[in-house]
N, CA, C and O atoms as a printed pandas DataFrame, in Angstrom:
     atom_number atom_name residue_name chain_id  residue_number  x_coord  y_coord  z_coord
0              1         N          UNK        A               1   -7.660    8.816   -6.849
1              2        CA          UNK        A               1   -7.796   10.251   -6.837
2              3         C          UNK        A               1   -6.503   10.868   -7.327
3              4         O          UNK        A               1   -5.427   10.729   -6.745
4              5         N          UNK        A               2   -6.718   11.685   -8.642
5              6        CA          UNK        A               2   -5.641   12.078   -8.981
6              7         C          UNK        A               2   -5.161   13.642   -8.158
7              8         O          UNK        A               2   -5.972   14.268   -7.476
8              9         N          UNK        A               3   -4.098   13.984   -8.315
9             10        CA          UNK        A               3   -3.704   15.296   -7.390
10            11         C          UNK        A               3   -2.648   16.636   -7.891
11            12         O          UNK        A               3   -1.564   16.546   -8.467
12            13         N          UNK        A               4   -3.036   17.292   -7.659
13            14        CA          UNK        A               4   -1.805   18.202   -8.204
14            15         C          UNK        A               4   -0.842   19.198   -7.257
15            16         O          UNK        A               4   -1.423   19.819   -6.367
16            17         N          UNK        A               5   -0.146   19.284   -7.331
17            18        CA          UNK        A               5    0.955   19.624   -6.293
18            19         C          UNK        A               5    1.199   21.305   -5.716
19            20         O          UNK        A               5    2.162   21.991   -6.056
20            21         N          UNK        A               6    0.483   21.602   -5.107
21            22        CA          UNK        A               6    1.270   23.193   -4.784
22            23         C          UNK        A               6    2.766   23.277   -4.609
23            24         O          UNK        A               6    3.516   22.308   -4.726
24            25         N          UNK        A               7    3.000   24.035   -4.430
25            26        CA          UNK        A               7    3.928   24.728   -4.243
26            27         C          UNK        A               7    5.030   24.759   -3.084
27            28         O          UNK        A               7    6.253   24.889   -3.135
28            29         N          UNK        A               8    4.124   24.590   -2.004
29            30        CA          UNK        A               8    4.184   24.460   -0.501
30            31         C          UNK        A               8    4.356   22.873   -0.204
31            32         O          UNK        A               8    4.728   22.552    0.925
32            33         N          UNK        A               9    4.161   22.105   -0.942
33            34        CA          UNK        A               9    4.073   20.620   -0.349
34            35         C          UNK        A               9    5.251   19.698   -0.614
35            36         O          UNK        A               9    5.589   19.553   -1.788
36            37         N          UNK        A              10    5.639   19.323   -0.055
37            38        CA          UNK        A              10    7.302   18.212   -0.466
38            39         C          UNK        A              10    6.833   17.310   -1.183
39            40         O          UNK        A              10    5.737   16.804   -0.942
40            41         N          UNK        A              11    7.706   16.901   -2.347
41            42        CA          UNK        A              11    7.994   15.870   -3.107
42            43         C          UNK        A              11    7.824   14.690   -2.865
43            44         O          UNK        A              11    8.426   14.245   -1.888
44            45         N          UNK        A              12    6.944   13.759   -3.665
45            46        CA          UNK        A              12    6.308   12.337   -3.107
46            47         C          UNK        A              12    5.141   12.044   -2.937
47            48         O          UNK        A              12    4.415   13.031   -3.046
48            49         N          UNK        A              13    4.633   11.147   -2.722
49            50        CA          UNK        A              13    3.012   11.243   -2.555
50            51         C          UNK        A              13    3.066   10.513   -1.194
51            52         O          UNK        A              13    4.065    9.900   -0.818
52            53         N          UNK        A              14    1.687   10.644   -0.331
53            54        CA          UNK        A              14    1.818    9.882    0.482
54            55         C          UNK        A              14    1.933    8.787    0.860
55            56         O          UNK        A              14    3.073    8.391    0.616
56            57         N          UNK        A              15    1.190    7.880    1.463
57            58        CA          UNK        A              15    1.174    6.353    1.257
58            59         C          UNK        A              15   -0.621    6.548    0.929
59            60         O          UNK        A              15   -1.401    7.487    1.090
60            61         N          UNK        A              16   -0.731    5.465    0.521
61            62        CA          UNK        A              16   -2.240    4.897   -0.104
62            63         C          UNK        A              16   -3.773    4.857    0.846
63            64         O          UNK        A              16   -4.978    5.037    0.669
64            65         N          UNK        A              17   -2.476    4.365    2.325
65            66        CA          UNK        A              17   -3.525    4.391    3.574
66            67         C          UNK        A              17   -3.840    5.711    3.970
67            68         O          UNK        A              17   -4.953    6.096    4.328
68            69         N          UNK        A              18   -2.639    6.499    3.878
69            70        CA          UNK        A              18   -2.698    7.933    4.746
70            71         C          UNK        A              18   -4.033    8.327    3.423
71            72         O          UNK        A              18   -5.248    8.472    3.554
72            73         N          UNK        A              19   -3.319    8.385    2.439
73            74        CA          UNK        A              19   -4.441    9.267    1.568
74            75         C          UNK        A              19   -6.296    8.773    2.024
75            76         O          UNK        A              19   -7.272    9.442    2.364
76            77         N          UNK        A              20   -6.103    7.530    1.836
77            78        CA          UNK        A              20   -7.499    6.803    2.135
78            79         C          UNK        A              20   -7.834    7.473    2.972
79            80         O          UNK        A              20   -8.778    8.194    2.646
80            81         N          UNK        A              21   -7.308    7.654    4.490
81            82        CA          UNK        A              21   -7.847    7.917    5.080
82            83         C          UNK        A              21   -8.071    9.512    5.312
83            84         O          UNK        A              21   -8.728    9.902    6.277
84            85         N          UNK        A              22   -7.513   10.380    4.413
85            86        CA          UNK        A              22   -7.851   11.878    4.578
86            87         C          UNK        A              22   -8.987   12.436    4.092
87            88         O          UNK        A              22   -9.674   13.423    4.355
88            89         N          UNK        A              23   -9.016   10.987    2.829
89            90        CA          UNK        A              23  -10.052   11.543    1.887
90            91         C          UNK        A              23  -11.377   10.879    2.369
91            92         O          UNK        A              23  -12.305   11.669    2.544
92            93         N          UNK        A              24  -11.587    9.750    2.577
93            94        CA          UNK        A              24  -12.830    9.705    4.325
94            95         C          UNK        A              24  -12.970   10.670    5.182
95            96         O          UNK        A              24  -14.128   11.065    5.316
96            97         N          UNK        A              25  -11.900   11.349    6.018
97            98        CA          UNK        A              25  -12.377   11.798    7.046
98            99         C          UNK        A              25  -12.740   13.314    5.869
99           100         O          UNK        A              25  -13.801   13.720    6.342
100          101         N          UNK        A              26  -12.490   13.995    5.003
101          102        CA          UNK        A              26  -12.865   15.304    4.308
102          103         C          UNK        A              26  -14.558   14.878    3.666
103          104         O          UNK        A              26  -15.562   15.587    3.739
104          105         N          UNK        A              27  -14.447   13.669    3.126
105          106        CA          UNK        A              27  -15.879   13.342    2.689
106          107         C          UNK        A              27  -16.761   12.993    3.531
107          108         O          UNK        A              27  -17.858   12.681    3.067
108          109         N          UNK        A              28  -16.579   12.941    4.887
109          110        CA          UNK        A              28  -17.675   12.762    5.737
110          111         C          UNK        A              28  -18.199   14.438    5.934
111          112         O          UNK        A              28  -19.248   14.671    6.535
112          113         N          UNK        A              29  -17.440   15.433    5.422
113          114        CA          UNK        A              29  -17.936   16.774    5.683
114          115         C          UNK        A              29  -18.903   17.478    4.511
115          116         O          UNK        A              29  -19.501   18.550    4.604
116          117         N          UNK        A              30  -18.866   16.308    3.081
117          118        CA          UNK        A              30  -20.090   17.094    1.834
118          119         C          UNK        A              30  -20.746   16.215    1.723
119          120         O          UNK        A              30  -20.749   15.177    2.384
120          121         N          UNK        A              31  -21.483   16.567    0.744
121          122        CA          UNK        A              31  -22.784   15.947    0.653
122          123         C          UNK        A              31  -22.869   15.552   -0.704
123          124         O          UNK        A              31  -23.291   14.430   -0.985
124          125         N          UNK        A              32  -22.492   16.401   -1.627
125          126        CA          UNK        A              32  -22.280   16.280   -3.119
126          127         C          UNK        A              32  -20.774   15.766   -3.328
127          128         O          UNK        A              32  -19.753   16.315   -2.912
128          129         N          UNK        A              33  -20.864   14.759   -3.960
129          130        CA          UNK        A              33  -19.384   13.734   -4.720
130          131         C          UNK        A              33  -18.998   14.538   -5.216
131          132         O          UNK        A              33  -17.798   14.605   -4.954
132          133         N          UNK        A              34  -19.503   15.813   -6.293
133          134        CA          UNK        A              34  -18.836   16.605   -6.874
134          135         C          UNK        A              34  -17.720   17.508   -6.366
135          136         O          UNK        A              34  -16.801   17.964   -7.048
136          137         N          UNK        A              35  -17.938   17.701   -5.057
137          138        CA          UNK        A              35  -17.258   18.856   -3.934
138          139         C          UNK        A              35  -15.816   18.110   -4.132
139          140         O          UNK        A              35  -14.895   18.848   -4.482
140          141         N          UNK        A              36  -15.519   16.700   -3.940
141          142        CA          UNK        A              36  -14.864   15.749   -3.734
142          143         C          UNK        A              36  -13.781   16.368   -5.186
143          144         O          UNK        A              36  -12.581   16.292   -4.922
144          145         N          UNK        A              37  -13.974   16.703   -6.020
145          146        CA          UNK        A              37  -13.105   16.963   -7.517
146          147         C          UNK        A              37  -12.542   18.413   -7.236
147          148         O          UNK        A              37  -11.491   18.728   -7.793
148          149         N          UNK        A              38  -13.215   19.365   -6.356
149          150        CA          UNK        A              38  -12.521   20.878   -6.797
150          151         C          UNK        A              38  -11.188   20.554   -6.015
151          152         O          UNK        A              38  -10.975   19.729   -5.126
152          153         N          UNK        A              39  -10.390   21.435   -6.610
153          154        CA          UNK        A              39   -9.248   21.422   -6.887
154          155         C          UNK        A              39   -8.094   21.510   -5.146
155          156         O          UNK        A              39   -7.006   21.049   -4.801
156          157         N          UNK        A              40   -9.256   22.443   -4.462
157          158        CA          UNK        A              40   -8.672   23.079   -3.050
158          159         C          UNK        A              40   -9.357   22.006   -2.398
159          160         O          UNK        A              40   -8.945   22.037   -1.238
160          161         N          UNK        A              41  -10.155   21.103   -2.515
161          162        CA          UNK        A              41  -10.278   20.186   -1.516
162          163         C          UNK        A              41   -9.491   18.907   -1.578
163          164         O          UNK        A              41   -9.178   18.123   -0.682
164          165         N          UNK        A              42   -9.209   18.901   -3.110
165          166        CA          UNK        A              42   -8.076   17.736   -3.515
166          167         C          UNK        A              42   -7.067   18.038   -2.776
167          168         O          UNK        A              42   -6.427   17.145   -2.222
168          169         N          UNK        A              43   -6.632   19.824   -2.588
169          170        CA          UNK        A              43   -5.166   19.644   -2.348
170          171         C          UNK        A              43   -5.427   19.532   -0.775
171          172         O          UNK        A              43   -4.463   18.911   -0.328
172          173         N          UNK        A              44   -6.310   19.861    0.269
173          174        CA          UNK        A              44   -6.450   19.899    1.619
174          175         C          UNK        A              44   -6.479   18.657    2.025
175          176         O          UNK        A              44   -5.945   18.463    3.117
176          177         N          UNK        A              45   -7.063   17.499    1.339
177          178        CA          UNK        A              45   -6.936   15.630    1.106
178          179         C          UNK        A              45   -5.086   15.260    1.296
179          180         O          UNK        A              45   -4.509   14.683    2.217
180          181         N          UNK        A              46   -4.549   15.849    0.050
181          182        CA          UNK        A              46   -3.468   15.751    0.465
182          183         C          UNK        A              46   -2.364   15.959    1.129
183          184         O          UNK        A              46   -1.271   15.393    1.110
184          185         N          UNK        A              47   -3.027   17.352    2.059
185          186        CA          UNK        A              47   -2.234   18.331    3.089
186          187         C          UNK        A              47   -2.496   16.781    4.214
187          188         O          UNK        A              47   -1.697   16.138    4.895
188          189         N          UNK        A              48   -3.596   16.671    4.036
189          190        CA          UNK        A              48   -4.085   15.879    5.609
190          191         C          UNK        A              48   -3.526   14.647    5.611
191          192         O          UNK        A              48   -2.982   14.102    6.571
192          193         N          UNK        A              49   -3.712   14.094    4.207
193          194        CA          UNK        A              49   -2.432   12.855    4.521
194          195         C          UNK        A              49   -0.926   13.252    4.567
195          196         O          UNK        A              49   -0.134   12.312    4.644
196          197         N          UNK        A              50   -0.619   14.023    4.544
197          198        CA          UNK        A              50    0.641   14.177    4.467
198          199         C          UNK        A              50    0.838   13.960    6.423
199          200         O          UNK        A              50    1.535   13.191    7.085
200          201         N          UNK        A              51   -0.107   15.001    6.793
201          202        CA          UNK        A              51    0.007   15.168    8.811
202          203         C          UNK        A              51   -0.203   13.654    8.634
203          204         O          UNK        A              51    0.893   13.120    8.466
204          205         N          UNK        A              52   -1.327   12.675    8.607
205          206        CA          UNK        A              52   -1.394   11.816    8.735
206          207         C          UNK        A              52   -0.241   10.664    9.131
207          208         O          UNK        A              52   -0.156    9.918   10.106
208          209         N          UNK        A              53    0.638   10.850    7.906
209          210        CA          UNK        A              53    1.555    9.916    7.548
210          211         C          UNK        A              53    2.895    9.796    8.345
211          212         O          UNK        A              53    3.558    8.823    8.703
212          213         N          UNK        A              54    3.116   11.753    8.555
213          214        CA          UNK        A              54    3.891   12.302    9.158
214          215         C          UNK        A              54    3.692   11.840   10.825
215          216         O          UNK        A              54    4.681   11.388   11.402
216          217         N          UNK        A              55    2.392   11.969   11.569
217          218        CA          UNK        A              55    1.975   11.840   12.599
218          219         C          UNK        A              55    2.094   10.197   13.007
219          220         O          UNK        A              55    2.057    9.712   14.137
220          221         N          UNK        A              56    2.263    9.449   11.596
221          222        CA          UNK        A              56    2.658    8.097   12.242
222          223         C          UNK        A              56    1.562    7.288   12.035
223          224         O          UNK        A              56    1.770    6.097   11.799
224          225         N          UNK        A              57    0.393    7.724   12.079
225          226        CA          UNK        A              57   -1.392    7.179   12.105
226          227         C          UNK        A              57   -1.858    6.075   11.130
227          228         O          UNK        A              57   -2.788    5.268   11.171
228          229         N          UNK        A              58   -0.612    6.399    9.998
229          230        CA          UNK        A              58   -1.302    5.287    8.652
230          231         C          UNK        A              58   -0.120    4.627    8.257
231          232         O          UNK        A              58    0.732    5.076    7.490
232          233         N          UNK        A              59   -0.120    3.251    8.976
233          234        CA          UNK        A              59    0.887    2.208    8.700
234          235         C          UNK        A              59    0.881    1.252    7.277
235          236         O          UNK        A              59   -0.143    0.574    7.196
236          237         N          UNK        A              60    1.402    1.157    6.660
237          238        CA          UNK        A              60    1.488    0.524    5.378
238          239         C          UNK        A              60    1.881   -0.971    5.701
239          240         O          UNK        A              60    2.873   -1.398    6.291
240          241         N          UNK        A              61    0.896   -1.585    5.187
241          242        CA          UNK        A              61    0.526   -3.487    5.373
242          243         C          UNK        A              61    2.021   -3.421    5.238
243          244         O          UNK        A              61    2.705   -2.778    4.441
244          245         N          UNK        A              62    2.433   -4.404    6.404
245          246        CA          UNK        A              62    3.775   -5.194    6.107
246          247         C          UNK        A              62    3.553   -5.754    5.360
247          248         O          UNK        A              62    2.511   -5.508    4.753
248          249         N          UNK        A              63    4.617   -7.141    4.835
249          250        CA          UNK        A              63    4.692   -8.174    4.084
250          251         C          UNK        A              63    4.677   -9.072    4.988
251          252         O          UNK        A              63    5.098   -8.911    6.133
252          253         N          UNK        A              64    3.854  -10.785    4.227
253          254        CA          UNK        A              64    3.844  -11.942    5.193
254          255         C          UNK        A              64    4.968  -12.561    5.690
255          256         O          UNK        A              64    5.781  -13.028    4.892
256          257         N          UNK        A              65    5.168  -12.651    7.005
257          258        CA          UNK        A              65    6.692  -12.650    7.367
258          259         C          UNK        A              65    6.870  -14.084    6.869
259          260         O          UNK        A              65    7.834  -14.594    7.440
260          261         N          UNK        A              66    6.139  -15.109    5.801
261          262        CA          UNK        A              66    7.262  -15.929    5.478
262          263         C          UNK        A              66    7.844  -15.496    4.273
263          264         O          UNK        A              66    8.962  -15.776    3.839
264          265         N          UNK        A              67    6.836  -14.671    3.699
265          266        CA          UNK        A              67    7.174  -13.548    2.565
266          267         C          UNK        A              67    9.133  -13.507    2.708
267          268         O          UNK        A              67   10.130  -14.024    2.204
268          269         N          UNK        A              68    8.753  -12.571    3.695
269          270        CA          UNK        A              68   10.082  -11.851    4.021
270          271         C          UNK        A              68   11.190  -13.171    4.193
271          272         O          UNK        A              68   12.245  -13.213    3.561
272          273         N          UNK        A              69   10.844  -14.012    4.960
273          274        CA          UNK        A              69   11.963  -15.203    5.047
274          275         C          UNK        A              69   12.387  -16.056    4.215
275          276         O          UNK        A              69   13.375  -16.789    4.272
276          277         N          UNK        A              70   11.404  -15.904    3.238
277          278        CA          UNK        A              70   11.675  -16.963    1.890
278          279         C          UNK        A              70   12.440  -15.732    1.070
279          280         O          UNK        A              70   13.124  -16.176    0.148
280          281         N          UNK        A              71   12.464  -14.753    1.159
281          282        CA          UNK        A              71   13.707  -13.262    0.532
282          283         C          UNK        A              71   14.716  -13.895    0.700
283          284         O          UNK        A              71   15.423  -14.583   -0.037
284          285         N          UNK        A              72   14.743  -13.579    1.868
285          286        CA          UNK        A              72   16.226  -13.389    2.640
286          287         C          UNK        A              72   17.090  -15.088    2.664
287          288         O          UNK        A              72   18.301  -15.178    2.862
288          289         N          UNK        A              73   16.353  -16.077    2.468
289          290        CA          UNK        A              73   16.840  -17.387    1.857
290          291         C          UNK        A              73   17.636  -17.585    0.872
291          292         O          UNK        A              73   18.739  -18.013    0.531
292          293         N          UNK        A              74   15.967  -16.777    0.297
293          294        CA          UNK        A              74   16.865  -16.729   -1.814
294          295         C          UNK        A              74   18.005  -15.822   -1.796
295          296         O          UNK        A              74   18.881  -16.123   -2.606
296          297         N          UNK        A              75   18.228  -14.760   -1.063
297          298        CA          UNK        A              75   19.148  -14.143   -1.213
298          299         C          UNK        A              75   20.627  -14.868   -0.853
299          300         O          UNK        A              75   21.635  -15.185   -1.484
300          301         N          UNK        A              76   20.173  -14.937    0.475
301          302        CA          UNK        A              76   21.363  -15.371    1.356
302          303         C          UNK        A              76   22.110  -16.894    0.061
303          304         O          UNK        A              76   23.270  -16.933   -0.350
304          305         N          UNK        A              77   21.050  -17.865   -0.257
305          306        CA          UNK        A              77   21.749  -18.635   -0.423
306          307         C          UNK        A              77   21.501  -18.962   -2.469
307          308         O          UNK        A              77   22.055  -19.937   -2.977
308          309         N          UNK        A              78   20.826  -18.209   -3.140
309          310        CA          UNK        A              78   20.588  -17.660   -4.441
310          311         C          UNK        A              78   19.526  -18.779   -4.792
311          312         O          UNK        A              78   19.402  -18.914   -6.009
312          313         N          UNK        A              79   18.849  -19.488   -4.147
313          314        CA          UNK        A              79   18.202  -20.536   -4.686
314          315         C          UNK        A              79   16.573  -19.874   -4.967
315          316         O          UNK        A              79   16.078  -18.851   -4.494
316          317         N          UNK        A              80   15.822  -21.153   -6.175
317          318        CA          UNK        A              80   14.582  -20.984   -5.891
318          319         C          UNK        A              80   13.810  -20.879   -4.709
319          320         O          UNK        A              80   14.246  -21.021   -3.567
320          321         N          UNK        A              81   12.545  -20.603   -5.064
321          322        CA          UNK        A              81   11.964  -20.601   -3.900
322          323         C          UNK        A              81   11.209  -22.275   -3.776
323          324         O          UNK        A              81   11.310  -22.900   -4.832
324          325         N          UNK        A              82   10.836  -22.667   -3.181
325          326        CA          UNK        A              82    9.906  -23.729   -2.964
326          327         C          UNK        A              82    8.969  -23.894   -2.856
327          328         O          UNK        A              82    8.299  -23.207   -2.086
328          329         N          UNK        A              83    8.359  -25.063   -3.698
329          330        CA          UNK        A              83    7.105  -25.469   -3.947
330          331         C          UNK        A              83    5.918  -25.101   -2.867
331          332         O          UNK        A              83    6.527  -24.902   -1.816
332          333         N          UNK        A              84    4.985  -24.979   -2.711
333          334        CA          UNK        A              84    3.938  -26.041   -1.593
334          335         C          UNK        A              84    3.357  -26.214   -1.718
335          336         O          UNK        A              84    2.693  -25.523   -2.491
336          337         N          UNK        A              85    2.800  -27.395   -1.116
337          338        CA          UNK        A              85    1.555  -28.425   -0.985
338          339         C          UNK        A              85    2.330  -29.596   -1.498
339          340         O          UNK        A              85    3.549  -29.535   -1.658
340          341         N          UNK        A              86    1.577  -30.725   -1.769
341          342        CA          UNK        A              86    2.303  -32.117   -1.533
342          343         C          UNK        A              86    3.376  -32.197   -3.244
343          344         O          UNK        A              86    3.548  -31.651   -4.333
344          345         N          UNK        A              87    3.881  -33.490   -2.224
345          346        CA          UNK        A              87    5.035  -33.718   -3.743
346          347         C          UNK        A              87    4.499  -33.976   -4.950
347          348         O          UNK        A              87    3.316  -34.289   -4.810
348          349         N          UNK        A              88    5.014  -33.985   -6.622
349          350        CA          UNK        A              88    4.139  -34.732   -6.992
350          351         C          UNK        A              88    4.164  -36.041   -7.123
351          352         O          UNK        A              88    5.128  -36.724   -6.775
352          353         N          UNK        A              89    3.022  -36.534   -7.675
353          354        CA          UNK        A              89    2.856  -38.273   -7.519
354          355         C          UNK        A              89    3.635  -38.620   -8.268
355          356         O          UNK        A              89    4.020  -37.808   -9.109
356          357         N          UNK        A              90    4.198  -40.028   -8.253
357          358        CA          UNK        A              90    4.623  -40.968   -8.884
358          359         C          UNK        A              90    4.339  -42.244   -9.033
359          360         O          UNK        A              90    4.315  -42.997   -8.059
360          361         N          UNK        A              91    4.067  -42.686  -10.363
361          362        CA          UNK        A              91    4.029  -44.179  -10.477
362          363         C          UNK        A              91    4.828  -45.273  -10.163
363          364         O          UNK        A              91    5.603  -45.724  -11.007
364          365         N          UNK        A              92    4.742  -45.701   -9.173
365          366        CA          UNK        A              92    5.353  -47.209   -9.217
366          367         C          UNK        A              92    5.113  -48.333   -9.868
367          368         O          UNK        A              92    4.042  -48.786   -9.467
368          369         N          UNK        A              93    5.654  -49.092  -10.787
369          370        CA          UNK        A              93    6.142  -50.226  -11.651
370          371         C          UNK        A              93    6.700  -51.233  -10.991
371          372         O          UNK        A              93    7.766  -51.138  -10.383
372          373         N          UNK        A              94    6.032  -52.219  -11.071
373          374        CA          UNK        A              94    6.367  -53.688  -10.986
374          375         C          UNK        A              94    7.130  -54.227  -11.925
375          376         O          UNK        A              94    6.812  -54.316  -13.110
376          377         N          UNK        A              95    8.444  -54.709  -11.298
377          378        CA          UNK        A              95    9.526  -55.279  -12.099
378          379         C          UNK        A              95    9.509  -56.678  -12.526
379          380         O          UNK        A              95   10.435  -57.130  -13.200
């Protein structure tokens, strides 16, 4: 959903969840998808995520905390990251 900015509203967009969820709870109130495009209900979508976001209500997916620990590895110690799943194979030869 694209949006356009009054005047009145601070700089930024919300998060993805807050919006999701403003623009559910406003579309459970029409009936026609079209209602969903005028311009004053776009911007009332984005008034409501804004309370939303503000109010704390729409948390943005962490990252998988090995996510985060395999970061702070590479950082700490500058290396790749590491493989997983098994090693690969090797042939052994009879001498």
């Amino acid at each position: 959903m694209t949006s356009e900015r009054p005047l009145d509203v601070p700089l930024g967009m919300p998060s993805a969840e807050a919006l999701r969820l403003a623009t559910a709870a406003i579309r459970r109130r029409y009936v026609l998808a079209e209602t969903m495009q005028h311009p004053v209900v776009r911007s009332e979508c984005m008034r409501l995520a804004y309370l939303i976001e503000a109010y704390g209500l729409a948390t943005a997916p962490s990252p998988p905390q090995e996510d985060v620990v395999a970061e702070r590895r590479r950082a700490r110690h500058g290396t790749a990251p590491r493989l997983r799943g098994p090693p690969p194979a090797v042939e052994l030869r009879a001498v």
